[in-house]
ZALO-592369 format. One record per atom (N, C-alpha, C): x, y, z. Coordinates in steps of 0.02 Angstrom, whole numbers, plus 50000, padded with zeros to 5 digits. Example, Ala and Ser with C-alpha at 12.3 -4.5 7.8 and 13.67 -1.06 7.14 Angstrom:
# ZALO-592369
506604971650390 506154977550390 506604983550390 506424988850354 506844994750357 506455000250394 
# end
This chain:
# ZALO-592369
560395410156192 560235417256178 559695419556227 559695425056246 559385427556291 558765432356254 558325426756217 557755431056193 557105431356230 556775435756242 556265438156294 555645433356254 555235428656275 554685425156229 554015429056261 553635431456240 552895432056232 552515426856214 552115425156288 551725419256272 551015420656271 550965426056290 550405431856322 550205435356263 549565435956231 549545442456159 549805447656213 549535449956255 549735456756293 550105455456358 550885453456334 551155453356398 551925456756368 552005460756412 552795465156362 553415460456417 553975464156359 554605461556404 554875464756443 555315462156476 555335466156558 555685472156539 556125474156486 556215482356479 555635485256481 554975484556444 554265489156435 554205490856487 554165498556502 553835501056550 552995500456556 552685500756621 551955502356634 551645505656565 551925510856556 551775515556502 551595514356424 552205510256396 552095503656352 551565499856335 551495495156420 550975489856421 550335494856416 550345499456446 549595502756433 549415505456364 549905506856321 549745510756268 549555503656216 549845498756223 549925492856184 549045488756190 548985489556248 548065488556262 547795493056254 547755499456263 547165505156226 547255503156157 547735502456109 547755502756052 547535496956023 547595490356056 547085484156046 546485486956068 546185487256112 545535490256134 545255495856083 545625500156043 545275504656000 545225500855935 545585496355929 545505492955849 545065487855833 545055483955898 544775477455884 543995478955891 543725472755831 543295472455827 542725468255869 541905467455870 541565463055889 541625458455840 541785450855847 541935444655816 541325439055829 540935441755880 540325436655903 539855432655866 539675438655821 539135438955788 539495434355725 539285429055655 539255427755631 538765427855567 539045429555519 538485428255465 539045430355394 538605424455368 539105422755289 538645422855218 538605426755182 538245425055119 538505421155089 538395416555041 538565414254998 538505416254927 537805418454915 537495420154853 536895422354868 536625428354831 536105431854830 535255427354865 535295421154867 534745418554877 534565415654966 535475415454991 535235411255052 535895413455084 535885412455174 536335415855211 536675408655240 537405409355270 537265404755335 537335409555408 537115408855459 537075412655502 537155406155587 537515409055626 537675405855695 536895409655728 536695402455779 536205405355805 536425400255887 536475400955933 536555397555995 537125393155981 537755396355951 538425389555919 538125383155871 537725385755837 537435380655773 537295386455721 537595382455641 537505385955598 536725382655565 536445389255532 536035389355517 535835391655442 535405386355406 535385389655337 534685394555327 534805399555294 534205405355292 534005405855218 533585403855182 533365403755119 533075411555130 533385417055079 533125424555095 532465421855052 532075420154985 531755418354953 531215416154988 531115411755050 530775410055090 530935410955143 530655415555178 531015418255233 530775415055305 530475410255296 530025405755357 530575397755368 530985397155317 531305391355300 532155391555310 532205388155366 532825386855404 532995378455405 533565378355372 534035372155400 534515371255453 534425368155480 534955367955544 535595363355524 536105366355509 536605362455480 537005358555518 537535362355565 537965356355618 537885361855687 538385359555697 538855364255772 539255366855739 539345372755760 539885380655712 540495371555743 541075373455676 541525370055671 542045372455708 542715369455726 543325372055766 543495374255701 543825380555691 544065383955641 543925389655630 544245390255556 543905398355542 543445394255482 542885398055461 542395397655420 542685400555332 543015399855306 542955399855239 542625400655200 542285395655188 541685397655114 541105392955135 540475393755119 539845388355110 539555390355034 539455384055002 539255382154961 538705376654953 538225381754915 537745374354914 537585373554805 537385368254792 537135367354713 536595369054707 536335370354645 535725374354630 535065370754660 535145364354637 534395362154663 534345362054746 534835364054780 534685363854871 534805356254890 535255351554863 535135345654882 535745344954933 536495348354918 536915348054918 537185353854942 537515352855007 537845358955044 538685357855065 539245362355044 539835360555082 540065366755121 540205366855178 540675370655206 541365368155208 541825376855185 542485373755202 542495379055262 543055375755302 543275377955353 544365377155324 544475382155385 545175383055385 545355379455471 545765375155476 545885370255532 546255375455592 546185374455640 546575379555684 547085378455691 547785384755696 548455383755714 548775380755649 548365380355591 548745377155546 548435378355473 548815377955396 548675379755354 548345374155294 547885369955344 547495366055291 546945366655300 546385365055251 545705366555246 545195359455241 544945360255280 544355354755275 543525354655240 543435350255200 542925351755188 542265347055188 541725349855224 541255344855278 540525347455208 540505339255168 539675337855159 539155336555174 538545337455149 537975339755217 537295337855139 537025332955145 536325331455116 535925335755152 535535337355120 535015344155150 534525340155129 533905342155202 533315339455226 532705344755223 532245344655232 531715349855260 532235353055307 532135353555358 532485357455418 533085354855449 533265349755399 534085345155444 534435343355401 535045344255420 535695340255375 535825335355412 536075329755357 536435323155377 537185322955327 537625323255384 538325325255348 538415318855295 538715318555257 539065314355198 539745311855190 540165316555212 540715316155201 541265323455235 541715323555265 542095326755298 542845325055282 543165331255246 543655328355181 544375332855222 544835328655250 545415334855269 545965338055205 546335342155205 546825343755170 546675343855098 546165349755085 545925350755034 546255356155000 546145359754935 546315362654899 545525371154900 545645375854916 545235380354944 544985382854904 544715380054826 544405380254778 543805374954775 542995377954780 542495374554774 542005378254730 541915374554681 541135372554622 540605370554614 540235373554597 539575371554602 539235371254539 538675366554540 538355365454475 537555364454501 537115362854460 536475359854469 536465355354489 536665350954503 536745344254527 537135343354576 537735346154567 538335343054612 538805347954641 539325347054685 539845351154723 540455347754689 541045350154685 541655347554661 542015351354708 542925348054706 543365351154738 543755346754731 544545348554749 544985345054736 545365343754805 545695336754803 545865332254861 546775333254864 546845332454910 547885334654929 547915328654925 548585324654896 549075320354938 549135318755013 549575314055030 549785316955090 550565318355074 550705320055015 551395323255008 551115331454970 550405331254989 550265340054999 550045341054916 550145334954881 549915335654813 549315337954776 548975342054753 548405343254733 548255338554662 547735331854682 547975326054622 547135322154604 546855325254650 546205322454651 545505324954614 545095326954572 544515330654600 543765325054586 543675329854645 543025324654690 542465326954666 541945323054665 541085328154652 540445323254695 540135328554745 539695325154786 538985326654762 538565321254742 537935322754718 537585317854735 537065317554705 536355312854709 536565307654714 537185302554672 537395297654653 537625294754734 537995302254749 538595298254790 539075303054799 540025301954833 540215305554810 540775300654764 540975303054717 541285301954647 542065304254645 542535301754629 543185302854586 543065303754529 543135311754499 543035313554440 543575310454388 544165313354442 544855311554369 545385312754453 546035311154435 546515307954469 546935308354437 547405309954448 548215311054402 548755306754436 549115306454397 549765303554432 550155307254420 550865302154464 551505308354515 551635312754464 551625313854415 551815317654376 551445324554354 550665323854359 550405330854343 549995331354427 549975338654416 549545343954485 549055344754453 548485345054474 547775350954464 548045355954462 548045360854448 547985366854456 547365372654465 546875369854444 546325372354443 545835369754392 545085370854400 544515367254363 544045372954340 543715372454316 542965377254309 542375373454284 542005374654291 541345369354271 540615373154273 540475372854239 539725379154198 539045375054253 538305378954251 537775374154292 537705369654248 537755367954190 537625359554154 538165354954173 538565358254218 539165352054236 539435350654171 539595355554142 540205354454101 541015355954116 541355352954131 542025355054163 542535353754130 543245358254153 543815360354108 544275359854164 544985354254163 545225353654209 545915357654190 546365359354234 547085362254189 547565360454251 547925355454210 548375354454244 549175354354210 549515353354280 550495355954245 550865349854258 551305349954226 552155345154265 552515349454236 552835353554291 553585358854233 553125362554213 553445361454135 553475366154080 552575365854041 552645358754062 552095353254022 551195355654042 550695356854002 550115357854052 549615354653993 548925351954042 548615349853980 547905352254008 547335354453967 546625354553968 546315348953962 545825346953995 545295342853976 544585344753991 544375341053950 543555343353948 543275337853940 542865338654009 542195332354033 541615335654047 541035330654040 540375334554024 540105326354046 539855326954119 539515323454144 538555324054169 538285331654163 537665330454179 537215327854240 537605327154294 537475323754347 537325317554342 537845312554292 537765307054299 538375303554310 538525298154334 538855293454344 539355292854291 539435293354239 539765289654169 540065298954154 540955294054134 541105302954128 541545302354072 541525306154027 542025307353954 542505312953948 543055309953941 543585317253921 543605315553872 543905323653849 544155325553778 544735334053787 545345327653773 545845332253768 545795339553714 545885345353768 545745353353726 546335355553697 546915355653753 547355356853705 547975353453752 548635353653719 549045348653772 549795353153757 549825361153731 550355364353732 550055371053729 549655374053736 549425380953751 549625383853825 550085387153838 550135391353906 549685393553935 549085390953974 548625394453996 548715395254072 548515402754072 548855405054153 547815403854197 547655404754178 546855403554201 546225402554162 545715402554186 545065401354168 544625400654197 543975400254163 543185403654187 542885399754111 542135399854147 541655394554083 541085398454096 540725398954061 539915399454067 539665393454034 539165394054015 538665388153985 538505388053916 538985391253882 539165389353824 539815391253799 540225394353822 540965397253814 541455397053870 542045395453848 542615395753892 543235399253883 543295403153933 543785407653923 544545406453972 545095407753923 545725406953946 546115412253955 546665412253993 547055416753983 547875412853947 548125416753874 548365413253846 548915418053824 549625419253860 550075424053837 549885432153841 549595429953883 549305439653900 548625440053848 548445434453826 547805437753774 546985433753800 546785436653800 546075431653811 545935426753774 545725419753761 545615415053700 544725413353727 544345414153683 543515411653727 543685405753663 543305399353685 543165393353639 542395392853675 542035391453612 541405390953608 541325380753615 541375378653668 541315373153661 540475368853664 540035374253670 539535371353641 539345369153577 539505374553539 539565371253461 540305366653427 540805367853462 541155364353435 541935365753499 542305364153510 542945364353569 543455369353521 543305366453447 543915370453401 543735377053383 543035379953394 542895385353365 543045392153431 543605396053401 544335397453453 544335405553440 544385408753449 544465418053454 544905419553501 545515423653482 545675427353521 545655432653540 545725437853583 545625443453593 546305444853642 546455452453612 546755456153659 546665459653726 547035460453748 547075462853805 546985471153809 546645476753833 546755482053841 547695486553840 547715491453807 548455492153824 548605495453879 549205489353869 549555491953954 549335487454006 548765484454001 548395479454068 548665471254055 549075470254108 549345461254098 548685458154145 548435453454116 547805448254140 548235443254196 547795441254230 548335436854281 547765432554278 547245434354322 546585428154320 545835428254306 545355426654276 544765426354292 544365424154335 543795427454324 543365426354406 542675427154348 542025425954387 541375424954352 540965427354422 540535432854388 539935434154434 539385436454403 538735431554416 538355432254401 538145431954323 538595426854303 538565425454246 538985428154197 539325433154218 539835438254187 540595437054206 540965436154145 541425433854161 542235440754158 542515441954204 542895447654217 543795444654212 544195448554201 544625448654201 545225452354255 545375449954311 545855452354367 546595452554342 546705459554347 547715461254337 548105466354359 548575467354324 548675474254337 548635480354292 548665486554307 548835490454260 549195495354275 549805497954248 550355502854290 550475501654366 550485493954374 550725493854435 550365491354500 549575494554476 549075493954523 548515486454500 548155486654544 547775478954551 547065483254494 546905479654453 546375481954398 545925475854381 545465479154346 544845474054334 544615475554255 544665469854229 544375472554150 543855466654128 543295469954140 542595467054089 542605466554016 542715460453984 542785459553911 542365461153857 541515459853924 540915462453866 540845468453882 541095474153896 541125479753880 541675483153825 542125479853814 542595482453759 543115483753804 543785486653752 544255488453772 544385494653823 543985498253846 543775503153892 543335501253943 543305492553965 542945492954000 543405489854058 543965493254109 544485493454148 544165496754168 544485496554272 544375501954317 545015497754361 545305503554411 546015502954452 545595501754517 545955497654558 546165500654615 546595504754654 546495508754695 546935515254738 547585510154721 547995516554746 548625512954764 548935509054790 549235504254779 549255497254838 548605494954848 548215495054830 547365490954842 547085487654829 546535485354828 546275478654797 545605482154781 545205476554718 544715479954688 544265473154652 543765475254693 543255467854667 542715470154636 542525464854571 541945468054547 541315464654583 540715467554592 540045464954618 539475465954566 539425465754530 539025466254464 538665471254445 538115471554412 537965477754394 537255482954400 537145485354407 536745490854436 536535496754382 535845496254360 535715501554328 536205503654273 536425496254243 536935495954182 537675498654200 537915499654242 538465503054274 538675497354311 539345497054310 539475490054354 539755494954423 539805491254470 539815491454537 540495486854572 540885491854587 541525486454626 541585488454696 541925486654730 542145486154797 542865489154817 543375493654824 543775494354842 544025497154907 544685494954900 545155498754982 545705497754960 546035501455003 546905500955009 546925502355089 547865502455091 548015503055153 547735509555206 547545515355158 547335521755181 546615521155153 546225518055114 545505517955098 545185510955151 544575513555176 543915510155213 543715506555153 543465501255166 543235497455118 542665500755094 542235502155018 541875506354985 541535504954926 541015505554929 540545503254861 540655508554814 540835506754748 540775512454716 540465508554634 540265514554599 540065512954526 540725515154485 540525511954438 540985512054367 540605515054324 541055520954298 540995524954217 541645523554161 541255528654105 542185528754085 542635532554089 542515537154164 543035541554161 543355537154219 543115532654250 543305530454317 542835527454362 542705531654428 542135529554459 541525534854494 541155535454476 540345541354474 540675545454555 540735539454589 540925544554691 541595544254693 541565549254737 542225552054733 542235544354780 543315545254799 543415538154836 543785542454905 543395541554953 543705542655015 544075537855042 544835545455048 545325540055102 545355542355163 545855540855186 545865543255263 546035549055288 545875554555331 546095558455315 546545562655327 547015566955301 547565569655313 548055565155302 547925559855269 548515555455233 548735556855167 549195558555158 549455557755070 549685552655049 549685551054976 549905545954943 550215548054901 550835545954874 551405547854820 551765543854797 551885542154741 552185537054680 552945538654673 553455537354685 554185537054658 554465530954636 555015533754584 555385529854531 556105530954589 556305524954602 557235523254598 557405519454543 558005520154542 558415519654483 558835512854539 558645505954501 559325499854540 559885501354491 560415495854539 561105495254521 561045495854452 560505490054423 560615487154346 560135491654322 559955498654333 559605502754289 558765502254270 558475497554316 557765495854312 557365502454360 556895503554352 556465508054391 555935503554432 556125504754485 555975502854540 555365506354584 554665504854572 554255508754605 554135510154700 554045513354711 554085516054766 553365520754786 552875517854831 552185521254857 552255524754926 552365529054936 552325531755006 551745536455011 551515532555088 550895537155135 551325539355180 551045545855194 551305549555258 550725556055282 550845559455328 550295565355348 550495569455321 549865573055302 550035579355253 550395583755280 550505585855357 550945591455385 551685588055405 551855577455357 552455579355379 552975580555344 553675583855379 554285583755327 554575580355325 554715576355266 554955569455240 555535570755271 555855573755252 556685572355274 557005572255361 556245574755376 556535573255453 556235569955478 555405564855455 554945560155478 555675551555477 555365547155516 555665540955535 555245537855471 555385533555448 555185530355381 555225521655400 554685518155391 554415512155376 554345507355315 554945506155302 554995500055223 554735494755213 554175492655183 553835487555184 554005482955122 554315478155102 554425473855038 553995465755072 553985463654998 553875454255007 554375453454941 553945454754887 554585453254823 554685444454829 553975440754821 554105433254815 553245433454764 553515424354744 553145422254730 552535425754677 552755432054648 552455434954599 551775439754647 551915437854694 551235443954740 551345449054749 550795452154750 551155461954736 551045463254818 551395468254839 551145471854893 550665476454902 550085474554909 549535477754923 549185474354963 548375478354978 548065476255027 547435478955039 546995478055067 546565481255107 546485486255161 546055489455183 546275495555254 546625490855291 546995494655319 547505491655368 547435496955437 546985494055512 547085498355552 547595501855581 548215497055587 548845497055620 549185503555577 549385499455507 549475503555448 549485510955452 548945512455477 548605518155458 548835523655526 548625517755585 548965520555642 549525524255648 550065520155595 550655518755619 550815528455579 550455528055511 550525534355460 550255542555503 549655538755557 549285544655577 549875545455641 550485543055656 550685545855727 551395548955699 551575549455626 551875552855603 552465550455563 552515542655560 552785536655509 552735538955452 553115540155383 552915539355353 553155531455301 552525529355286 552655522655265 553025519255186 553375516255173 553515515155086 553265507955082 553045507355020 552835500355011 553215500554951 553825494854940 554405495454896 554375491254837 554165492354781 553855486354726 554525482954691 554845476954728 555385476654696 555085471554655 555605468354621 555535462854585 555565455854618 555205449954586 554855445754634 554235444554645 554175449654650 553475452554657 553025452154602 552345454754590 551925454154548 551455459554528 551925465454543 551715472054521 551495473754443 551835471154407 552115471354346 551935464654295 551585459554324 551455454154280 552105447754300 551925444454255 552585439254277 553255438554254 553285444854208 554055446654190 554365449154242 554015453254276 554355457354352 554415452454403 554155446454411 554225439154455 554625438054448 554825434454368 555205430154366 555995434254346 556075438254348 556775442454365 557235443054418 556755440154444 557005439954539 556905431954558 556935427754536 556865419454576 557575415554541 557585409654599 558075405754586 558595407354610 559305407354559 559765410154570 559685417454561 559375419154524 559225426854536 559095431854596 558755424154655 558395429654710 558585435454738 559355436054729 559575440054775 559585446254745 559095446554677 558865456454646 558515455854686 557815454154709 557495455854759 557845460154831 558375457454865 558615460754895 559115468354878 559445466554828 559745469654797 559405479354770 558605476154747 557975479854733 557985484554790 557675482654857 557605483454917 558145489354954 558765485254940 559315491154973 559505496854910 559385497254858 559415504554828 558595506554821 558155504754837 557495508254892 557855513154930 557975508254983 558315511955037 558905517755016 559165515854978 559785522854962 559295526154928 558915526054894 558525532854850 558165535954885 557975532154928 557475537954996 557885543255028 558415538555046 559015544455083 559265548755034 559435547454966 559755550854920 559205556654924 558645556454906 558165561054895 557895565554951 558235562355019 557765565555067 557215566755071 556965560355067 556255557055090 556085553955157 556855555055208 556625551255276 557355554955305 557195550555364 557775553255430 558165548855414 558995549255380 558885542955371 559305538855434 559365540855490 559435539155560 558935534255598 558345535355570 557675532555580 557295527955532 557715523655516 557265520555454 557225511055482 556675510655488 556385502355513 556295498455437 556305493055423 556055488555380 555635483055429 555135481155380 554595474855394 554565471155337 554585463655358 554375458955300 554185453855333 553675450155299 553235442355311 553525439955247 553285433155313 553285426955265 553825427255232 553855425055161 554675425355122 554665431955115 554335437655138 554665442255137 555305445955197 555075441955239 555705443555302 556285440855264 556275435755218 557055432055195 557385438855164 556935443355119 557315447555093 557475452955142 557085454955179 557065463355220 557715459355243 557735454255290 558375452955345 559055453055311 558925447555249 559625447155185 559835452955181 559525461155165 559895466555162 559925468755226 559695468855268 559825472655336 560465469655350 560725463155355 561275460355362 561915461555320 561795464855265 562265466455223 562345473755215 561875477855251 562125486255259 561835485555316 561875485155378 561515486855463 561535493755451 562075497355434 561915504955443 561385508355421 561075503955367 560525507255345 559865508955391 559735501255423 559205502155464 559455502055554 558715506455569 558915506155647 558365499455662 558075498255653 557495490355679 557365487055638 557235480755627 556895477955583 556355472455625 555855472855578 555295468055633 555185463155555 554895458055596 554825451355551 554255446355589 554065445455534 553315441155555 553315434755530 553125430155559 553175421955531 553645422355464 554365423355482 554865421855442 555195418055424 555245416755350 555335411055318 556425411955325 556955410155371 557365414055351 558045406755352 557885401655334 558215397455339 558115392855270 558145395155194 558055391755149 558425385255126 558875385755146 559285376855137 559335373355184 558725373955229 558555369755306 558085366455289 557505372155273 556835371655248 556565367455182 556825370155131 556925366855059 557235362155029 557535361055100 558075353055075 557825348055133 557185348355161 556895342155209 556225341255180 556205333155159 555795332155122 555115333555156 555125332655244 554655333655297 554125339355291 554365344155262 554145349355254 553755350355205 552935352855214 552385353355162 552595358655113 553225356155045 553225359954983 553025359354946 553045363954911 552595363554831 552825364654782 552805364954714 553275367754655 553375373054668 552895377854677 552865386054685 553465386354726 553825382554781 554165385854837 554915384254780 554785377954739 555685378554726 555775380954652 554925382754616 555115387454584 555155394454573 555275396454645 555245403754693 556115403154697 556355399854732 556975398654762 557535392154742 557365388454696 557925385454669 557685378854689 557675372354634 557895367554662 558355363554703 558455361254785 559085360554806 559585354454795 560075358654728 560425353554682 561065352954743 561025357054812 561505357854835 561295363854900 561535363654954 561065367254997 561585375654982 562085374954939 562635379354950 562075385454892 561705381054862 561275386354783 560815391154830 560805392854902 560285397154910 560865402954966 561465403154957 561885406954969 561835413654970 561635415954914 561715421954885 561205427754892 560705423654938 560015425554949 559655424955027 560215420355062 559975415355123 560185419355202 559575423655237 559695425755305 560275420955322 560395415455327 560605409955388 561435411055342 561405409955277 562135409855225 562555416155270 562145422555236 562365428655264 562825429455335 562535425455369 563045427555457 563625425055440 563855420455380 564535420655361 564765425455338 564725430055337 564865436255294 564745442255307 564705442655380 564105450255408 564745454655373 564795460455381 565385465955386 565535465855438 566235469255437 566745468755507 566325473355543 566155477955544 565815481755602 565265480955632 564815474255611 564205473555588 563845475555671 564435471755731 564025470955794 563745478555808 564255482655800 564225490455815 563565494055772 563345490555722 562815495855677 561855489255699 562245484255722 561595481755722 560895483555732 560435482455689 559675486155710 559515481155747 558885482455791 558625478455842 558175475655788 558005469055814 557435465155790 556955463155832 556595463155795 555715461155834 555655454855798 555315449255786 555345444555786 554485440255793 554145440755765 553375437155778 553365429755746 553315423755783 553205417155768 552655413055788 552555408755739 551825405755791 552265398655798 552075396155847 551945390655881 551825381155826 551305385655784 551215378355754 550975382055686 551695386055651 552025386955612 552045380655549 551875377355489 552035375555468 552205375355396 552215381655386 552645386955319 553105386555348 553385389355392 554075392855429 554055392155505 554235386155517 554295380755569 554855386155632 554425385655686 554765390255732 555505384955758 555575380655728 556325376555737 556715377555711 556525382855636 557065385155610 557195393155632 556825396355647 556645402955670 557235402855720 557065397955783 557605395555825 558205395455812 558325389755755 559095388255721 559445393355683 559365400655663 559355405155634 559505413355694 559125410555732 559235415655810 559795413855849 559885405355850 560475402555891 561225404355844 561215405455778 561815406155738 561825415255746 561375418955769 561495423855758 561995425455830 561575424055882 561675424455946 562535423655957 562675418155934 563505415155923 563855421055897 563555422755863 564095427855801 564255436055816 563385435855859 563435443655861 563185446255940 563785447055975 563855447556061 563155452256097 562885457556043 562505460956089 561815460156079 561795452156035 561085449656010 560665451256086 560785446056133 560365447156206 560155454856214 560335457556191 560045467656193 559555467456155 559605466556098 559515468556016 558835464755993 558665458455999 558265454755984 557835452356036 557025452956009 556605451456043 556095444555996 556005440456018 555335435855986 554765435956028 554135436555988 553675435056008 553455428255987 552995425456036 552655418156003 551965421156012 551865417055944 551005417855948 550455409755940 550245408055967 549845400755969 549705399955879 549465404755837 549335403355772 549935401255733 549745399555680 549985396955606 549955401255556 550355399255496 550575405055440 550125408855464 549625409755419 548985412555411 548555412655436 548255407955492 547825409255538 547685409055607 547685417755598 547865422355655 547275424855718 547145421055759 546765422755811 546875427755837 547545428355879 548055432855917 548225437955889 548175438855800 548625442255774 548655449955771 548065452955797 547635458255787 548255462055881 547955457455922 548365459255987 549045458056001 549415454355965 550035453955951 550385457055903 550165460555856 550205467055804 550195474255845 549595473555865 549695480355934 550415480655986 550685474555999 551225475056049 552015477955993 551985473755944 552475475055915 552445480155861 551955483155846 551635491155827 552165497355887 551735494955940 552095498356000 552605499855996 552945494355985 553675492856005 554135495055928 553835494255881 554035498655835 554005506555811 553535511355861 553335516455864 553825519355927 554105516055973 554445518956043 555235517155992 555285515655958 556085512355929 556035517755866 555885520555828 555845526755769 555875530855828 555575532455868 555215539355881 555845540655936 556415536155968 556965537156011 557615538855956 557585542955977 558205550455935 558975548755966 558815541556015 559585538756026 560215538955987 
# end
């Protein structure tokens, strides 16, 4: 196949004119940021900060008192954590080109660390107590089976499971009291250990059939999430003494988080990403914008204080009342935002968010479909420069909430996995007909985008109506599921085959599978083909650029004017961590803005 590779963040393919390459670097050059500078809080008391390529610890409390910790690490920087008494410091780092996390211990001195321990293929969850650091240790079959705790003693094997149960997650109060929750299947069990920073450790089974989707502890109560309801157990006075509480109506709980001693509740509500504080009562919810994300930061003059953005909102401090929030919320401007219902095949309502400029007319603007529809994650986000770009040059954008997804809680997930996957797609292409039905776009001009397992779905329907779309672009795409999911080689997890099917047979991901599909294009398919864009990294190991390959080479065979039609980029990064990604987003931004905007 004659696909053009980008090895270059800024190098176009030999169709790009001069014109192209220049617009593709002003537009990196206007976005990107200064990255030089370093500095990480951890917690209200102390910073870490790069000073001459050495990190440095800054006690704000004593402001004369610096630790000199290592040499800034190869990676990206993640999280630093230290335990209350200052004895005990961990940085995690994220490994380059690849999606595992390391995590490097560090005994703290007057002015020096002496490392302890340097832990690879960790789990990106770290705890802290008065005494000690915890975290949990991978397999090398990628298993999360371990959790560790580094203290005064030493460092320690808390508890250890076999092949049969995962961690899933821990919580542990400053007395080092901890609550482990782990699954097999169906199966999950609690335990509760209460070690003190000592050596000698006691469980006591909490419960061994309660559905608990998360949890959070303070230092005398622990709170679950238990069928959509809150459960707090007071396990200071007793493990059995048990309350439940409801949930606000209308708001599904997904996880807890703890700040500052206050313990909050993260979900959704109508769709959107929400936050509900329990010790305020049933009115004590606030949303994020549309498509957005929304963090709480604690509280202020009795008013709590969150953080939000979306794809059209700057990231923004704002307070909480009960009508909402005290400041108004600035978005961007001359952008609109608008909510629509489609109606799928099987009669579900199907949400639909579109940004566009306020002076444009839908029915003759080029339109941008954005789905994922996996793994229960909603589509949302933070400001998005590109995003925003793409809305301010006269795009207007849809972000398509099908099912799969995690708009809606985990009934709207799990409607779409397995043998089911293919509503997700299914979701997706009557999107697409209700936009056109309604005249909401050109519909001559309409692109789709999807990552990750979301390219499996955007491509699955583009291949089964081409007429719909004129381009489709795809980013580290997952699009070869009975390649991928049936080699044991490959770092899976439950989540991936209870997303997509156990493979009882490679024939069970048919119905759903980019690679299945080219058996089946439609007879006209070569004649309506949209062009594809194509972004891969290199050392890929979600979605291995060998299958990306094996998936391009079956297309190439099948469909004569692929060498026109399809472009890949390579990018040196991995799933998720994206050096390049900022300047290799600008090229294929470009290249998706010259492909709408040609009236061919």
């Amino acid at each position: 196949m004659k696909c053009t590779t980008l090895n270059q963040p800024i190098k176009l393919y030999e169709e790009f004119s001069d014109k192209y390459r220049s617009k593709a670097q002003q537009l990196c050059e206007h976005l990107i940021e200064d990255t030089n500078n370093f500095h990480y809080s951890s917690n209200q008391s102390l910073e870490l900060m790069q000073i001459n390529n050495e990190l440095v610890i800054h006690f704000k409390d004593d402001p004369s008192q610096y630790i000199h910790l290592c040499q800034k690490p190869i990676g990206r920087i993640s999280g630093f954590y230290i335990n209350s008494e200052k004895k005990i410091a961990a940085l995690l780092t994220q490994m380059p080109k690849t999606d595992f996390y390391t995590i490097s211990l560090y005994e703290l001195k007057k002015q020096s660390a002496n490392i302890l321990l340097r832990c690879n293929n960790v789990v990106p969850q770290i705890r802290t107590t008065y005494h000690s650091i915890y975290w949990i240790n991978k397999s090398k079959s990628n298993r999360p089976y371990k959790l560790m705790m580094a203290n005064k003693c030493g460092i320690i094997e808390v508890y250890g499971t076999n092949s049969e149960y995962d961690i899933l997650s821990f919580v542990c109060s400053n007395d080092a009291v901890i609550v482990i929750r782990m699954t097999h299947g169906d199966n999950s069990r609690m335990l509760f250990f209460d070690d003190f920073g000592e050596r000698d450790t006691r469980f006591r089974e909490i419960t061994a059939s309660l559905p608990i989707d998360s949890m959070e502890i303070t230092n005398t109560l622990l709170y679950a999430i238990v069928n959509n309801q809150l459960l707090i157990i007071n396990f200071f006075n007793d493990i059995h003494d048990r309350q439940m509480i409801q949930s606000p109506h209308g708001f599904i709980p997904k996880s807890l988080q703890k700040r500052n001693g206050i313990v909050y509740v993260i979900g959704r509500l109508s769709g959107d990403s929400a936050i509900w504080i329990p010790s305020l009562g049933q009115n004590g919810i606030w949303k994020a914008p549309p498509c957005g994300v929304i963090s709480f930061l604690g509280f202020q003059d009795r008013f709590p204080v969150f953080c939000i953005s979306s794809p059209i909102h700057q990231t923004q401090i704002v307070t909480g009342n009960r009508k909402g929030f005290l400041e108004a919320v600035s978005s961007t401007p001359n952008i609109h935002c608008r909510k629509i219902i489609i109606r799928s095949r099987d009669q579900t309502n199907i949400p639909i968010t579109l940004f566009y400029r306020l002076d444009s007319i839908l029915e003759q603007s080029p339109i941008l479909l954005m789905a994922y529809g996996c793994y229960g994650i909603a589509l949302e986000g933070a400001y998005d420069r590109l995003i925003s770009y793409v809305i301010q040059s006269g795009i207007t954008v849809a972000f398509c909430h099908i099912r799969g997804g995690g708009e809606y809680g985990e009934e709207w997930h799990r409607q779409a996995i397995k043998n089911n996957k293919f509503i997700s797609i299914n979701d997706f292409l009557d999107c697409t007909k209700g936009l056109i039905a309604n005249n909401l776009c050109d519909a001559k001009r309409i692109g789709a985008v999807g990552s990750s397992a979301g390219a499996l779905v955007v491509l699955s329907a583009a291949l089964r109506r081409p007429d719909y779309f004129k381009i489709v672009q795809l980013s580290h795409p997952f699009l070869t599921p009975e390649l991928i999911l049936t080699n044991p080689d490959n770092p899976l997890t439950i989540s991936d085959w209870d997303e997509f099917g156990y493979p009882s047979s490679s024939s069970c991901y048919d119905s759903f599978s980019p690679l299945a599909q080219l058996r089946r294009l439609p007879a006209d398919f070569s004649n309506q083909a949209p062009d594809i864009w194509i972004t891969a990294g290199k050392n890929d190991i979600k979605a291995p650029l060998l299958y990306t390959e094996q998936w391009l080479n079956s297309y190439s065979a099948i469909v004569p004017s692929a060498h026109n039609s399809v472009f890949l980029q390579l990018l040196d990064e991995g799933h998720h961590n994206s050096d390049d990604s900022l300047t290799g987003g600008c090229l294929s931004t470009i290249w998706l803005l010259d492909s709408l905007f040609d009236t061919d």
